[in-house]
C-alpha positions as CSV (number, residue, x, y, z in Angstrom):
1,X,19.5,-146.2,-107.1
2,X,16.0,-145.8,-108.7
3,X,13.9,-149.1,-108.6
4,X,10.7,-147.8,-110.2
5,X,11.8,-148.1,-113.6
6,X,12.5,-151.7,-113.3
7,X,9.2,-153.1,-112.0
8,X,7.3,-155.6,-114.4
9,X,3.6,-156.4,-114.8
10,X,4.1,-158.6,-117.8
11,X,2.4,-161.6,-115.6
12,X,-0.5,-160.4,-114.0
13,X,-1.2,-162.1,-110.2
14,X,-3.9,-165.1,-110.0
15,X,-6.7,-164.4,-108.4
16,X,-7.1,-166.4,-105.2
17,X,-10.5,-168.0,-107.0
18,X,-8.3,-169.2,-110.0
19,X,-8.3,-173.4,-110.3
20,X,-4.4,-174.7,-109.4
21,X,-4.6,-176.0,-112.9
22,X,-4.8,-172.9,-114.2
23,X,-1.5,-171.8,-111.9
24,X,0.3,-174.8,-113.0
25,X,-0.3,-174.4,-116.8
26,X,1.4,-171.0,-116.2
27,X,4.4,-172.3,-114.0
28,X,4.8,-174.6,-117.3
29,X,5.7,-171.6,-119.9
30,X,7.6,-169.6,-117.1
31,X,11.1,-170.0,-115.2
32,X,9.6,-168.1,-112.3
33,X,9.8,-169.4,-108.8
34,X,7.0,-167.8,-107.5
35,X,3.7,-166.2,-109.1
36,X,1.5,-163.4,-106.9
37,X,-2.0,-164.1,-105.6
38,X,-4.4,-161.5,-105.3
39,X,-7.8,-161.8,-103.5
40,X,-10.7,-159.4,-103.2
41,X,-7.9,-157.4,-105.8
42,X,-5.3,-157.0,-102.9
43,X,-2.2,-158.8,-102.8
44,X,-2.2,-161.9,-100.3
45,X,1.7,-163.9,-101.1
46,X,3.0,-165.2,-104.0
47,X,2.8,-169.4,-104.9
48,X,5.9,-171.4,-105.3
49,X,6.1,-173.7,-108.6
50,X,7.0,-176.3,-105.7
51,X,3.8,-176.4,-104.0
52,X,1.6,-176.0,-106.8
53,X,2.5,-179.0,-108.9
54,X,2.2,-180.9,-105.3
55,X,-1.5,-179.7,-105.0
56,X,-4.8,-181.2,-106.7
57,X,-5.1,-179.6,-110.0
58,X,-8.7,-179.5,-109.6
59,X,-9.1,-177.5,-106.2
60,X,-8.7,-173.8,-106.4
61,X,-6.0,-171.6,-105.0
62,X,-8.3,-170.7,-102.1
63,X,-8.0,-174.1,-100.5
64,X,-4.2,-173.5,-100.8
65,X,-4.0,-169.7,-99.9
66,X,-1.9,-170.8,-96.8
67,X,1.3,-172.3,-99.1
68,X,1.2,-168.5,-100.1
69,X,4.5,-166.9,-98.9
70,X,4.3,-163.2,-98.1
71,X,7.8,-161.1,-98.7
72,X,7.6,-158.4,-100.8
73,X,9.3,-154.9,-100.8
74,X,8.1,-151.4,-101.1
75,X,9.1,-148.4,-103.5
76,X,11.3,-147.5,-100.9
77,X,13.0,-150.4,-99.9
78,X,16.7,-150.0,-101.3
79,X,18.1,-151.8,-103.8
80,X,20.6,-153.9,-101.5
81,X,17.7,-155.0,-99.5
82,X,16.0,-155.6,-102.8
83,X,19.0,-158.2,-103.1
84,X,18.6,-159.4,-99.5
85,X,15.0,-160.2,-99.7
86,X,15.7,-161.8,-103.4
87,X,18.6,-164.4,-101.7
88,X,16.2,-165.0,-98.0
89,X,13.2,-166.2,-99.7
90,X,15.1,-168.1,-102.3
91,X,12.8,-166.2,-105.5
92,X,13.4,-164.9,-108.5
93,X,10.5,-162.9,-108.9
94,X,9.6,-159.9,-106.0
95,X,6.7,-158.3,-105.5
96,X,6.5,-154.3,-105.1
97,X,3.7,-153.1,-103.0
98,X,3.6,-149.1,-102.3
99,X,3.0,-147.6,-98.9
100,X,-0.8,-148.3,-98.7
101,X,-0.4,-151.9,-99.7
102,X,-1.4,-152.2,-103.3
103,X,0.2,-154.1,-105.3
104,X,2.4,-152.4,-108.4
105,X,4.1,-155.1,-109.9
106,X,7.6,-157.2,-109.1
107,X,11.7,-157.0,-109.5
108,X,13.2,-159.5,-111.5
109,X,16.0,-161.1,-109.8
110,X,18.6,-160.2,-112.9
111,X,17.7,-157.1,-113.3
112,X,18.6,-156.6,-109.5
113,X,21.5,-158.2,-110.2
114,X,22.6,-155.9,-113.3
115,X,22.1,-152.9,-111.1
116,X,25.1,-154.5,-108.5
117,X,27.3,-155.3,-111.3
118,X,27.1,-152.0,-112.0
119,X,28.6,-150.2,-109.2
120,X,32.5,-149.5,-108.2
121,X,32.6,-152.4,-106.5
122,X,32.4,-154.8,-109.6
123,X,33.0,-152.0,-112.7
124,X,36.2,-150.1,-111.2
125,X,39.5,-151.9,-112.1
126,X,41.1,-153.6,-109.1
127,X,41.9,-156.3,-106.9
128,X,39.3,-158.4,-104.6
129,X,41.7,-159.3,-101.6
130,X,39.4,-161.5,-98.8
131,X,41.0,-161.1,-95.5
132,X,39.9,-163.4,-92.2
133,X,40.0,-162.3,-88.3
134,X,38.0,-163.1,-85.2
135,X,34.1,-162.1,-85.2
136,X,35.1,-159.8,-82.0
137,X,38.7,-158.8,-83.8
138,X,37.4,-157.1,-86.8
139,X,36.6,-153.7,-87.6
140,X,35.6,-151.9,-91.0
141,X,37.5,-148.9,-89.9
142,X,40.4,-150.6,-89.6
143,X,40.6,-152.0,-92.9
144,X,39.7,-149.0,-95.1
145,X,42.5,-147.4,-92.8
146,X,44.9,-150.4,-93.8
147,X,44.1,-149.7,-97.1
148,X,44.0,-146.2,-97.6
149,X,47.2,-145.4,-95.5
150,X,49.1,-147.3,-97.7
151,X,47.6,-144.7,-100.6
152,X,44.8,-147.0,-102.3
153,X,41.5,-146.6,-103.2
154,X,38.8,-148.4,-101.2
155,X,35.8,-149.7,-103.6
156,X,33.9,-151.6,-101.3
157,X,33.8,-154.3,-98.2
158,X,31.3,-157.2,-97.2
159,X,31.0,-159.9,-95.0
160,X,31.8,-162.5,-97.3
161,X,31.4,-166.0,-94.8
162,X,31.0,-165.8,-91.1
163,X,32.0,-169.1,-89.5
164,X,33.3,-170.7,-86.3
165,X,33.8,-167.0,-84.8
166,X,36.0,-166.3,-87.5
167,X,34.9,-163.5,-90.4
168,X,35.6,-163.6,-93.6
169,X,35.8,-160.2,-95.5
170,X,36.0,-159.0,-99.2
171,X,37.5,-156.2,-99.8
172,X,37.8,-154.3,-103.5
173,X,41.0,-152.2,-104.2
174,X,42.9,-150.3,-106.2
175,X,45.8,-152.0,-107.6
176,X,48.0,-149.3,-106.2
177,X,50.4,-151.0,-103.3
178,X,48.6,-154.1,-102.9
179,X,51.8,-155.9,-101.6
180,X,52.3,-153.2,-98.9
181,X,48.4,-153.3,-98.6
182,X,48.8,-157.3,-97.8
183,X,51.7,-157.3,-95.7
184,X,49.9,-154.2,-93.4
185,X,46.8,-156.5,-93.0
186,X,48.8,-159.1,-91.5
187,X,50.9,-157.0,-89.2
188,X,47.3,-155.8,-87.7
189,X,46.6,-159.7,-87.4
190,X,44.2,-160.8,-90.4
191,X,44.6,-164.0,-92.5
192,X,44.9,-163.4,-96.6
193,X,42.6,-165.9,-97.8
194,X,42.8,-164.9,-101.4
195,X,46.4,-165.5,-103.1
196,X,48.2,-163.2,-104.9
197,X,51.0,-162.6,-107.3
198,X,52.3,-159.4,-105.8
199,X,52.2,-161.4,-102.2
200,X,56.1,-161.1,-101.5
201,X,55.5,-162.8,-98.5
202,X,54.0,-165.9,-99.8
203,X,57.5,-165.9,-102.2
204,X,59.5,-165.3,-99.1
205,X,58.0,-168.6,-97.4
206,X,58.7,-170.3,-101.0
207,X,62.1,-169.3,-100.7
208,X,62.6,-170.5,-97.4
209,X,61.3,-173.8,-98.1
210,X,63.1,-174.5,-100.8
211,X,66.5,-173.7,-98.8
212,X,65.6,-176.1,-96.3
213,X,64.3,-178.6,-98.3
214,X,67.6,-178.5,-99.8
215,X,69.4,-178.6,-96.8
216,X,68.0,-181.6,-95.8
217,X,68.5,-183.3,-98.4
218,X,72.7,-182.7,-97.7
């Protein structure tokens, strides 16, 4: 997907001689997380709101230029690792720099977002099914073949929670067979995490229950 189009300049970086007052006053008429510093004209980090209402409004940025956090992207970096960087350095805002350094402007978190919302994954009608199995168990050709050898369409997979040697996965569908998509992950040994209504074999277990809790009660 092409980033270009989406990168702002409508807040211009502080230079690195600005007064922290003058950083703060902008952090009070933005919802930013972060604001680039320049110095000498080349791009040094961006400031967190954070540390800049902790710091003496008097001082200037200078004395401060080692708060100044340093991720950024490049015109090449693609637009998953766009997200990435956004969700590792806890920002909203993301600095572009090209391939010599300079800096060209930033990504705004929602507008990264938009572009996600956007693909099959999220637009294509279907079903999210999360499936669980060990971290050495696993495989992501396995579960398209689950899926698409019981005739449905594959949208999309991620590694949704990772925990305890145990993975979690999302997995986007078509609706097409989902029971006999459900009852083929379990036969190669996943968990179904997510309920669903066509899950005959979560109404199979209800049946049984209910049988025996009726038996017992003879």
């Amino acid at each position: 997907m092409p980033l270009r189009e989406y990168i702002i300049n409508d807040i211009k970086p502080l230079a690195a001689s600005d007064k922290i007052s003058e950083a703060q006053e902008l952090f009070s008429q933005l919802t930013n997380s972060h604001v680039p510093i320049k110095k000498d004209g080349r791009f040094v980090g961006s400031i967190s709101e954070t540390d800049v209402h902790c710091f003496d409004a008097d001082k200037s940025i200078i004395d401060y230029i080692y708060a100044a956090e340093s991720f950024h992207v490049t015109l090449k970096t693609l637009w998953l690792d766009v997200l990435e960087a956004f969700a590792q350095n806890e920002t909203n805002i993301m600095p572009v720099l090209d391939d010599s350094g300079t800096y060209l402007g930033y990504y705004e978190l929602n507008d990264i977002i938009a572009l996600f919302n956007d693909t099959p994954f999220f637009a294509e009608a279907g079903a999210i099914l999360m499936v669980e199995k060990g971290y050495n168990d696993y495989s992501f050709s396995e579960i398209s073949q689950i899926v698409e050898s019981n005739g449905a369409r594959l949208f999309g997979a991620f590694i949704s929670k990772i925990e305890n040697d145990m993975v979690q996965i999302t997995v986007k569908i078509g609706h097409k067979g989902l029971n006999e998509i459900i009852q083929s992950f379990r036969r190669y040994g996943y968990n179904i995490i997510s309920g669903h209504a066509e899950d005959m074999h979560l109404d199979n277990l209800k049946e049984r229950s209910d049988y025996l809790k009726k038996y017992l009660n003879l």
